[in-house]
VMD Tcl script that draws the C-alpha trace (Angstrom):
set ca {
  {0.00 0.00 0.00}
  {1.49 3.46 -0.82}
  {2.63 5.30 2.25}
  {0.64 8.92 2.33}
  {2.39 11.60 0.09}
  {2.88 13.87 3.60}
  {5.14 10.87 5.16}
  {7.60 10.55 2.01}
  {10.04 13.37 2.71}
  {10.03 12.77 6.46}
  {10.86 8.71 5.42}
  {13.43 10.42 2.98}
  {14.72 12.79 5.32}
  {15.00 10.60 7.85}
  {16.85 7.69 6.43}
  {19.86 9.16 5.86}
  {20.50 10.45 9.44}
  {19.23 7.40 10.20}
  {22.08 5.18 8.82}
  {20.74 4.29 5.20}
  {23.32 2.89 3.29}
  {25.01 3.92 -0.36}
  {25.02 0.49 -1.94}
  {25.32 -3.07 -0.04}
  {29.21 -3.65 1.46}
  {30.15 -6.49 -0.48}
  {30.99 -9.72 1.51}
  {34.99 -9.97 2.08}
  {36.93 -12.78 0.65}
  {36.96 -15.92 3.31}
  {40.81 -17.24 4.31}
  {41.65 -21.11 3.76}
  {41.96 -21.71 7.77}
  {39.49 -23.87 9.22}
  {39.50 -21.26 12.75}
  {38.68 -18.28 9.68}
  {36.85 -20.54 7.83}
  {34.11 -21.10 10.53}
  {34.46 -17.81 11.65}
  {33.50 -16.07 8.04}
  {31.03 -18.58 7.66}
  {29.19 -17.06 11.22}
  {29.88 -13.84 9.82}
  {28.20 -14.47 6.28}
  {25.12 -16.05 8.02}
  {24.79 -12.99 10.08}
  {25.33 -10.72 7.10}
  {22.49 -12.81 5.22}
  {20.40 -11.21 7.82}
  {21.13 -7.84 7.76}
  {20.97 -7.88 3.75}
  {17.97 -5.98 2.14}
  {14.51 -7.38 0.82}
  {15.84 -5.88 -2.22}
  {18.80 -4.04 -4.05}
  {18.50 -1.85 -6.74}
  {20.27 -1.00 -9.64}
  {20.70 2.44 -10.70}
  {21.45 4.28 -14.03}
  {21.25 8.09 -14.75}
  {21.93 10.98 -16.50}
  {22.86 14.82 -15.84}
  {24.27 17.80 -17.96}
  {27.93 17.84 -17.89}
  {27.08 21.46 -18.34}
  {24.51 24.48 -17.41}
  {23.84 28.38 -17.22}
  {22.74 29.82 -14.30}
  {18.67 30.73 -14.18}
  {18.80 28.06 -16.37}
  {17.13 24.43 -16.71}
  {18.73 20.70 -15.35}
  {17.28 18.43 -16.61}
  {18.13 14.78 -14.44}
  {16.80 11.03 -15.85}
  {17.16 8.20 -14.17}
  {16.23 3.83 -14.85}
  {16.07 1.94 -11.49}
  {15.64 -1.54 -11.46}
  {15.05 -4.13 -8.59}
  {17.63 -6.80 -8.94}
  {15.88 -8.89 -5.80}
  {16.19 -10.75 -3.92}
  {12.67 -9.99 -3.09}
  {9.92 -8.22 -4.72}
  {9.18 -4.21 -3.65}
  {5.99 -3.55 -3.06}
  {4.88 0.20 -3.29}
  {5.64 2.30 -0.23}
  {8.79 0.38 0.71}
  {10.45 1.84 -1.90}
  {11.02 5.41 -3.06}
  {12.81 7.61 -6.03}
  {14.77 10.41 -4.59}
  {16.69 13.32 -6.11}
  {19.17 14.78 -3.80}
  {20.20 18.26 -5.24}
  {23.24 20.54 -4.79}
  {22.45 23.94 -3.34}
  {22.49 26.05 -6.92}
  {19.46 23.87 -8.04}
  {15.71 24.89 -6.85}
  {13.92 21.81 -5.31}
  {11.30 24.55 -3.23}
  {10.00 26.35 -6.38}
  {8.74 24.88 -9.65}
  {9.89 22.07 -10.61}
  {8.61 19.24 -12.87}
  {8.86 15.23 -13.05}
  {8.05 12.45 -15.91}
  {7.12 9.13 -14.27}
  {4.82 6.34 -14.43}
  {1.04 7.07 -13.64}
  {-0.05 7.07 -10.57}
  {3.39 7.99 -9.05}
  {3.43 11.19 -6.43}
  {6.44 13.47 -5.80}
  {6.85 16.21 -3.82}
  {10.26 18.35 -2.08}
  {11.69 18.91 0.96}
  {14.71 21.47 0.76}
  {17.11 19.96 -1.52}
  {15.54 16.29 -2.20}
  {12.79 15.70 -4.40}
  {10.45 12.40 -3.43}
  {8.72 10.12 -5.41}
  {6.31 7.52 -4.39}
  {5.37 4.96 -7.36}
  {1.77 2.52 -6.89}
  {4.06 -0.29 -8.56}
  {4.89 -3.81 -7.01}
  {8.78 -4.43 -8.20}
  {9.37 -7.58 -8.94}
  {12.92 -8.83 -9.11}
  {14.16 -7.57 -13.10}
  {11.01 -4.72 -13.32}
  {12.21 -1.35 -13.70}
  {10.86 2.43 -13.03}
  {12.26 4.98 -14.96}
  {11.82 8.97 -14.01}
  {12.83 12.50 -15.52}
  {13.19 15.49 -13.13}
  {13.43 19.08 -14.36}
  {14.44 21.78 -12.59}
  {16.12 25.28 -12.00}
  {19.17 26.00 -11.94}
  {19.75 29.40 -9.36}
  {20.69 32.80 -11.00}
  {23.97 32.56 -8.06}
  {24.88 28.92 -8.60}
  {28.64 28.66 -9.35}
  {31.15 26.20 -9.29}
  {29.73 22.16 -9.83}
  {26.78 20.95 -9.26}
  {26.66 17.44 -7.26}
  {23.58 15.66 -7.25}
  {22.21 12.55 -6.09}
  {19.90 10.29 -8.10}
  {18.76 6.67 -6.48}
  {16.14 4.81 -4.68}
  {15.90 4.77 -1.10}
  {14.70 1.42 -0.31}
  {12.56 -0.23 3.22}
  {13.02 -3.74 4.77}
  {9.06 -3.18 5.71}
  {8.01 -6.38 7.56}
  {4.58 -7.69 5.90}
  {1.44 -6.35 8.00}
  {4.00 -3.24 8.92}
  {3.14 -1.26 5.34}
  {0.99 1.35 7.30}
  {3.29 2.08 10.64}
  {4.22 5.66 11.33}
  {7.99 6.77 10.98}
  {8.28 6.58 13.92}
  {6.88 3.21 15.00}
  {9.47 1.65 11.78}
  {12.46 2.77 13.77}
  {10.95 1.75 16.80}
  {10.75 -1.37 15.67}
  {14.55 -0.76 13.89}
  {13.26 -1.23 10.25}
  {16.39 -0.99 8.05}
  {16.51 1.63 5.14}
  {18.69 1.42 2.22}
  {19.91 4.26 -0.43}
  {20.96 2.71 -3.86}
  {22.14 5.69 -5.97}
  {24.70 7.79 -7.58}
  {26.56 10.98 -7.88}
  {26.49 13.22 -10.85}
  {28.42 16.18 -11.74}
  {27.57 19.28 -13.61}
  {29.59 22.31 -13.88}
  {27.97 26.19 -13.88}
  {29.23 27.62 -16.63}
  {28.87 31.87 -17.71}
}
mol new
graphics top color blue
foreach p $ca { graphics top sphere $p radius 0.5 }
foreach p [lrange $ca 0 end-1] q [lrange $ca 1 end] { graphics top cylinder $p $q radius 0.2 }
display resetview
């Protein structure tokens, strides 16, 4: 069930003060010793646990260049690689903007129907009413402006911040999902664009 549009930014706020991670750590190589042998094999069963319902994959695209008072455009493909399915409102698309891009005025996105976005300082939000299965895909297009002062480059974020929501837990508060220490996960990327005059 899709979370309210009102919670999304405070989810998407949240989870990165919160501890979300920038792509899964990937498992470290086990050594031939029977002592480290058992031992890594404790450690990868207890990693199995804290792995996510599901990992996503994500591609984008920014201007290598722009004008200030001008237009960014930012596109991005994101697709569920599994293990698990993602059911809508344990996933969202997120746009974390640099400080010479305007996230509070007008702003526009492309998605597919049904999907809600709104912003929150510098991140844009987007819930999508879409089940992910493991190889489906959701593809978005932001456009926004670019501030009359921005200088210098322009790093933004694009990605999917992901929720290890427990089934029967798709309509708990904020709140009660780090209560009950409800793991979120931020699959994305950086781009760069550079002001130029």
């Amino acid at each position: 069930m899709l979370h309210p549009i009102s919670k999304i930014t405070t989810l998407a706020v949240a989870a990165p003060l919160a501890g979300a991670m920038l792509f899964a750590a990937p498992a470290t190589a086990a050594s031939t010793s029977p002592a480290a042998a058992s031992a890594a094999s404790t450690t990868s069963a207890a990693k199995k646990a804290d792995d996510p319902f599901s990992v996503f994959a994500v591609k984008g695209t920014a201007p290598k260049k722009v004008r200030p008072s001008g237009k960014i455009t930012y596109s991005l493909k994101a697709t569920n690689t599994g293990p698990y399915e993602s059911k809508a409102g344990e996933y969202y698309v997120v746009v974390y903007a640099p400080k010479g891009v305007d996230v509070g005025g007008k702003w526009s996105y492309y998605g597919p129907k049904k999907s809600q976005c709104v912003s929150d300082g510098p991140i844009a939000v987007c819930a999508v009413d879409k089940t992910m299965k493991v190889g489906d895909s959701v593809s978005f297009t932001f456009r926004m402006n670019v501030k009359k002062n921005a200088k210098g480059t322009l790093k933004s974020t694009l990605g999917v911040l992901a929720y290890d929501v427990p089934n029967g837990a798709e309509n708990l508060s904020r709140e009660e999902l780090e209560r009950l220490g409800v793991k979120s996960w931020l699959y994305g990327k950086q781009y760069s664009t550079r002001v130029v005059r």
